[in-house]
C-alpha positions, 0 to 999 in steps of 0.5 A: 453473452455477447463478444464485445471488441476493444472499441465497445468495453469500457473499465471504470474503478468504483473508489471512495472514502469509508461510508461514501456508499459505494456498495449501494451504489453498485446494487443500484448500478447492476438493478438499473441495466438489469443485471439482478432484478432485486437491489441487496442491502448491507443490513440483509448481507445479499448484496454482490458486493461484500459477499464473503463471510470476513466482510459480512461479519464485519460489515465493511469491504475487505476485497474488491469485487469484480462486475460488468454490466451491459448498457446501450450496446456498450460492455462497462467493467466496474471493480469496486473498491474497499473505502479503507486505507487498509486495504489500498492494495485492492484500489491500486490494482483496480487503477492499473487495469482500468481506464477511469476512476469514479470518485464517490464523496459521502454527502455529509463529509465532502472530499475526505483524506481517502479522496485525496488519497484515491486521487493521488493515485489516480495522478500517479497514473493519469487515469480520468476521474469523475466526481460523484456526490452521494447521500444527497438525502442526507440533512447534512448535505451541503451540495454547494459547499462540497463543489466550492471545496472541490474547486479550492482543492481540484482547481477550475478543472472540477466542473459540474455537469448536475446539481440537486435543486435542494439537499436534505431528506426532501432531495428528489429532483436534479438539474442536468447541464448537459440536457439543460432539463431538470429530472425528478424521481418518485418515492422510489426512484428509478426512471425520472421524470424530464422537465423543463428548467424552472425559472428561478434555476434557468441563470444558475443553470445557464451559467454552469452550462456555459462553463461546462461548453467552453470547457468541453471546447477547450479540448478539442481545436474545431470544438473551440473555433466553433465555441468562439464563433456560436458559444454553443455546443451540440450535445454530442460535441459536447460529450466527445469534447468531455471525452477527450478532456477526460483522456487528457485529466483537463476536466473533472466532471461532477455528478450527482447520485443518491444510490441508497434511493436509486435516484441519478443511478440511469443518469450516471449509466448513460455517462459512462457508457456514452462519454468515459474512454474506451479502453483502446482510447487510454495511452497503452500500457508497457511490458517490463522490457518498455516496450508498448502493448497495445490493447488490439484483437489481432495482436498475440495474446497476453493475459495479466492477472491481478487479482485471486480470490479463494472462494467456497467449494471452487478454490483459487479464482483467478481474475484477469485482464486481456492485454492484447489479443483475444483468449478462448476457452481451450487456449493453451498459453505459457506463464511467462514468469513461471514457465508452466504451461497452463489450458483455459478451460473455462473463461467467466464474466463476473458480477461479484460471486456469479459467473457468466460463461463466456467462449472469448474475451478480446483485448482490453477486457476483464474476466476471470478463470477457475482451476489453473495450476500454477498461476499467482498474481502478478503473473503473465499468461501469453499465446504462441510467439509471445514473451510479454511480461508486466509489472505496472503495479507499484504497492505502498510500504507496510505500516502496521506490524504484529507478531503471529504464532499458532497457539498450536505450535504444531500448526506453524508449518500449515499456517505459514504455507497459509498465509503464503497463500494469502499473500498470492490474494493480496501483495500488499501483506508480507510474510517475515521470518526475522532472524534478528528478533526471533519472531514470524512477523506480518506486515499490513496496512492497519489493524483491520487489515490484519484483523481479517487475517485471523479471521481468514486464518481461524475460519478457513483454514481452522488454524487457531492464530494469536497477534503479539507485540512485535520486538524492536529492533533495537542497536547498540553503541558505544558513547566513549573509547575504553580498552580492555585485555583478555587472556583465554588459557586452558590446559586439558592434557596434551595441547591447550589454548592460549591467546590475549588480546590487548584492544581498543574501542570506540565509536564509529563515524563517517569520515573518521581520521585513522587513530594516532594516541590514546590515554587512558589512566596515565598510559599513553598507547600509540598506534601503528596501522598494519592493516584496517578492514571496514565491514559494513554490517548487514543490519545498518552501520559499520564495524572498523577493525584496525590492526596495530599489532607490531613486534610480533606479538600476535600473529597475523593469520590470528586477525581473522579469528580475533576479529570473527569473535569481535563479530560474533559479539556484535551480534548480541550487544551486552545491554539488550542482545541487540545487533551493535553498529558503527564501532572501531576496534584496534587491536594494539598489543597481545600475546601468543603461543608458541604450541598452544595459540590457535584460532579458536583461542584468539576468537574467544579472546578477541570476543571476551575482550571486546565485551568487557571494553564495549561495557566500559565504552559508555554503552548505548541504545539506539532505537529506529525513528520513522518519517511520519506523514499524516493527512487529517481534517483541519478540525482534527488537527489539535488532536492528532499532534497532541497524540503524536507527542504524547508518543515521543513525536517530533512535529518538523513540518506542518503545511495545508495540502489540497484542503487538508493538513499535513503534518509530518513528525519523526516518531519511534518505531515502537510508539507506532504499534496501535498508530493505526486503531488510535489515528483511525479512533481519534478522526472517524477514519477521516485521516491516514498516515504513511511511515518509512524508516529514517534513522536510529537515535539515542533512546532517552535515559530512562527508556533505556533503564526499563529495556536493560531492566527487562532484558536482564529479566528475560535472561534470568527466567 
């Protein structure tokens, strides 16, 4: 294959909602330059997208996949991105090591939850965007109304550079506003026919072209001094204005397509490959020092890599983008995150699982490599005399959680090194072995995310999975102050045990005055501080140990043991076994002996006490609450909240956001276990949802009966 240079390569993201078609659109797009002689379909699962077994089985896209086509002298690198937002990672990595975004709607829907999504991300990161309305075939295709919805969400910057004539199953012709010609397919698609514009489309034409010339000209001054003088553009100043408008995120353009026919795919192709920014016209990407890295062939090289694959009878396939310089086959380079050395022994160009060999590849293109040692995602490769590191992409949070264990406990050391290995494929899984709630938890985008998981889990690596419930990380509190003594004796032969604590408890608050009296039944206890420690817990919150021992009743080097057994208590809270917080304890009086007291006596007495006290303390269970924002379909709307208060929500906010409602709503963790199956069931898949965690909160009366209720089970059993 030919060696293109940084001033020929092009790397544009394929993104789109669920069922927007863009596995059909990437078939058409590969058959049109001539890459595969025959289009796949989905139904005969030979397509080059969605070519392992997980996305076959269950007919959606999992990865992302990786391809190239060759077009007018001009290389595009095209990653194709799965449509759910479960698997988000796969489109955010595919935005960081492209240049432009094409954005694919499902003629039926419009701009759906996942467009706003993807376009999000796309503003995060300046990328250009074009539109792209597929299924113009579809009998619920509205082309005008999906522009107008465009225009309300996306401003004046979305412009029209086509239109089909009609929609529905008789779609076959298109208006070209750039050409000012109208292009019609046969049956079945492929090279159209050129023609004039009829007469009853030249004033609507007419007037989408004007407003696409002036807002080419808008980006470019000698553009604009010419559109004021002639109001009139050649084609090629009206692309190069369109190039640099893209660049700058000042124009939108909005194509048309129907891949599943194959009509407007060439149209589209020409596009890209004559009007999207080359790779060395984008704003240059920075090392983790800050520094520019710019994509030129005679700079040091540097490789990042993005994305590995594990694919049958090859292993680990690890997929690259070159930063800066050039990389051959035989290059011995340095992982500059790892300090291994690695040898590039082959380099491949892709089009899904087939490979092309290639000798070099230069900055700014994408490729990919089989058999390194010691490479993960995320890691930097760099030649000689260079120390290039990068960490440009930033992964959302975890919303859907689910405990795992082997059926075969025996298995739990092979499928943790399993699902560590997996995480290496796709960093937006999380691996965690909690300490707190006794369970290997993972952590995802969503059901399907983890559902293919298992499926990886069970079908490649043979180890037999099941997902459980994961426990809630519930605390404990205290409501009211209660006291309590405690004298810990034991008498064995020769030295025995002894200590007694008198203490106090209650709850715990920012900014809290330091204790003066108390009285409980008549007595009244004053306090004296000699001593205060704050220890701010590992698990949230605060435990204040106040020492007001006076006399010498308890020794002071007995404090530490006391309040050692105080904590060793706060870790197992008496209602649930959960962690406590925010809770002062004064330890005002006791007694100590002379032969017998020791540390071990002090700690037993110290925790003892403060058990008994914090039962009396009118103890409470918190729960976590999460920040809750779902994006959902305005006709969706009703549905979704009542949900979300049926699961304990608070809505606090509700507002429109790009054509789109917003509803944000506090909501406890373990109302969230199914959010994901549930949301996606309620809407189509039309709505998504992102959750970080808030506060704890007070759970009401009667959940707390049921958790006591159960723990208590739990201990007898």
């Amino acid at each position: 294959m030919k060696v293109y240079n940084s001033h020929e390569i092009k790397n544009i993201a394929l993104l789109g909602n669920d069922g927007s078609g863009k596995t059909t659109l990437t078939e058409s797009l590969l058959f049109e330059s001539g890459q595969i002689k025959r289009r796949g379909r989905i139904t005969m699962k030979n397509t080059v997208s969605d070519y392992f077994p997980v996305e076959q089985d269950y007919g959606y896209s999992v990865f992302s996949t990786v391809f190239h086509t060759e077009w007018n002298g001009k290389k595009l690198n095209i990653i194709d991105c799965p449509g759910s937002d479960d698997f988000v990672g796969a489109a955010m990595t595919a935005l960081n090591v492209t240049d432009t975004a094409v954005l694919l709607l499902n003629g039926q829907f419009g701009p759906e939850v996942g467009t706003q999504n993807h376009f999000r991300y796309t503003e995060k990161l300046g990328k250009p965007v074009i539109f792209l309305v597929n299924q113009l075939d579809d009998e619920k295709c509205d082309y005008d109304a999906i522009l107008e919805e465009l225009q309300n969400i996306y401003g004046p910057k979305v412009v029209p550079v086509q239109y089909p004539v009609k929609t529905g199953p008789d779609f076959n012709s298109l208006i070209d506003v750039i050409l000012m010609k109208k292009l019609t397919w046969g049956p079945d698609g492929g090279k159209p026919t050129i023609e004039d514009i009829p007469a009853d489309e030249a004033d609507k034409a007419m007037e989408m072209h004007k407003a696409l010339v002036e807002a080419a000209a808008e980006n470019d001054e000698a553009l604009m001094e010419k559109f004021f003088e002639t109001e009139q553009l050649t084609e090629d100043e009206m692309r190069e204005g369109i190039r640099k408008g893209m660049v700058t995120r000042g124009i939108f353009p909005v194509f048309c397509v129907c891949a599943g026919r194959n009509m407007g795919v060439g149209r589209l192709m020409e596009f890209l490959g004559n009007v999207v920014p080359y790779v060395d016209e984008m704003p240059s990407v920075h090392n983790t020092r800050g520094e520019e890295v710019k994509p030129v062939t005679d700079g040091p090289t540097s490789l990042y890599f993005f994305k590995t694959g594990v694919e049958p009878h090859i292993g680990e396939v690890q997929y690259f983008k070159v930063m800066s310089g050039e990389v051959k086959e035989g290059d011995d380079l340095t992982n500059a995150d790892r300090g291994s050395k690695e040898r590039m022994a082959q380099l491949f160009v892709c089009a899904g699982a087939n490979r092309e060999k290639v000798e070099k590849l230069v900055a700014g293109d994408i490729g990919c490599t089989v058999k390194l040692k010691d490479v993960r995602t995320g890691n930097t490769l760099n030649g000689k005399d260079c120390d290039h590191r990068f960490n440009f992409i930033k992964y959302p949070n975890a919303k859907y959680t689910r405990a795992i264990r082997a059926v075969n406990e025996a298995d739990t050391e092979k499928m943790m090194a399993a699902l560590n290995r997996m995480r290496q494929e796709d960093p937006t899984w999380e691996v965690e072995q909690s300490k707190e709630l006794r369970q290997i938890l993972v952590h995802g985008q969503g059901e399907f995310h983890l559902r293919t998981l298992k499926w990886r889990l069970e079908n490649i690596d043979k180890i037999a999975i099941e997902f459980y419930e994961q426990k809630i990380p519930y605390r404990e509190t205290l409501t009211k102050a209660a006291r309590a003594d405690y004298r810990h004796k034991k008498q064995s032969g020769g030295a025995g045990q002894f200590g007694e604590v008198h203490l106090i408890v209650e709850p715990y608050y920012e900014g809290m005055p330091d204790p003066t009296v108390y009285k409980f039944g008549g007595q009244e206890i004053r306090i004296s501080l000699k001593g205060k420690e704050e220890v701010n817990l590992e698990w949230g919150g605060k435990l204040v140990f106040i020492n007001s021992v006076v006399g010498g009743a308890i020794d002071t080097r007995f404090m530490p043991a006391i309040l050692k057994g105080v904590m060793s208590r706060m870790e197992q809270g008496p209602l649930t076994g959960s962690y406590a917080r925010d809770v002062r304890v004064i330890v005002y009086d006791g007694k100590m002996h002379p032969v017998d007291s020791n540390e071990l006596s002090f700690m037993l007495a110290g925790r003892n006490a403060f058990s008994q006290a914090f039962k009396e303390a009118g103890p409470k269970i918190l729960e976590p609450i999460y920040d809750v924002e779902v994006f959902v379909p305005a006709d969706k709307m009703g549905d979704v909240m009542s949900d979300l208060q049926g699961r304990r929500g608070m809505i606090v906010g509700m507002s429109s956001e790009n054509g789109y409602e917003k509803l944000q709503a506090k909501v406890p963790l373990k109302e969230m276990s199914t959010y994901s199956t549930s949301l996606s069931s309620l809407t189509g898949g039309r709505a998504s949802f992102i959750m970080k965690f808030a506060s704890y909160e007070l759970v009401p009366g009667d959940v707390q009966n049921k958790l006591i209720e159960t723990f208590e089970k739990e201990q007898e059993e």
